[in-house]
N, C-alpha and C positions, 0 to 999 in steps of 0.2 A: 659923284654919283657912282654908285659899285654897279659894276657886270654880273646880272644874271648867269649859273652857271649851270649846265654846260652849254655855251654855243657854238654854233657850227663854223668849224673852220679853230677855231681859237681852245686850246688847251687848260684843261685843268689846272688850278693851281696846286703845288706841292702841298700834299695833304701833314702837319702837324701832328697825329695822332696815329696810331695803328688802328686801323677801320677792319671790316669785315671785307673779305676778298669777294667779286660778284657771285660767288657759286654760296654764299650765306652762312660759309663757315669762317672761322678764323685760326691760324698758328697756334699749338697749342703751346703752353710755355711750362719752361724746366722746375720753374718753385712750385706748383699745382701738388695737393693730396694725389689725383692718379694721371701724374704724366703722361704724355701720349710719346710714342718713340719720335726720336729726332728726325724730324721734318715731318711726320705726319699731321696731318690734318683734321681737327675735329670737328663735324658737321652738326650744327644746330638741326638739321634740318630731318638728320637721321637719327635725331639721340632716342632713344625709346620714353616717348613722352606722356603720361597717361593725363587726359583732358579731365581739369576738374570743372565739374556742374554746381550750378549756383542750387540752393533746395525747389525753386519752383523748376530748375531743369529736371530735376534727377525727378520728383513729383509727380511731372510730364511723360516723362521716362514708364515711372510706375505707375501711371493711373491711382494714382492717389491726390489729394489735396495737401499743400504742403504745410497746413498744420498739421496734417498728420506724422507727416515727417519730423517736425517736432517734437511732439508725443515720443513718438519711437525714441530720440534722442534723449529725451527726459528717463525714460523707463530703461533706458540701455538695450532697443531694438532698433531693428532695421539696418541697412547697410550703414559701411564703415564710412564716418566723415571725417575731417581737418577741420579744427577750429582753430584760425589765426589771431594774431594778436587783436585785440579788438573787436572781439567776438563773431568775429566773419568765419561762415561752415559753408566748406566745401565738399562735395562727395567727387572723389575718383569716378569716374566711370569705369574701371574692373571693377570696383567694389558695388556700384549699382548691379554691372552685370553678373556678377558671382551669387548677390545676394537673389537673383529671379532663378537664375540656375538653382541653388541650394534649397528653394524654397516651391519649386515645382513638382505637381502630383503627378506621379507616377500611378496609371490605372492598374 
């Protein structure tokens, strides 16, 4: 029968793999396209991450119906999406936002 882990009193076993440090970053390493300098540290946590929205968020977002949203992507309007393999669209959330900004009346 294996030991639940961690218990009190009783230590960790030697971890096999390089894991992520508890602060959710990890070592950044020397073969990478943009190395980080030696010994720094690169934080998942801090990375500049823009949240993609599924179309019924971004939809939600714009008070619109997310056929509409469609539509716009068919005709080549409306804010900027991602379309991944497999035909899954996602919209940036700067691009939601730039597209309400851009597209506001001015009295």
């Amino acid at each position: 029968m294996s030991a639940a882990y961690p218990r009190p009193g009783v230590p960790n076993p030697p971890s096999t793999h390089q894991s992520a440090n508890p602060s959710g970053s990890v070592p950044s390493t020397a073969g990478s396209r943009n190395p980080a300098p030696p010994g720094e540290v690169i934080s998942v946590k801090t990375a500049p991450v823009d949240p993609m929205l599924t179309t019924y968020q971004a939809a939600n977002i714009l008070r619109v119906a997310p056929e509409t949203l469609k539509k716009w992507r068919q005709r080549h309007q409306g804010p900027a999406y991602v379309r991944f393999d497999g035909g899954v669209v996602r919209y940036p959330l700067s691009s939601v936002l730039r597209y309400i900004r851009e597209h506001a009346v001015q009295p």
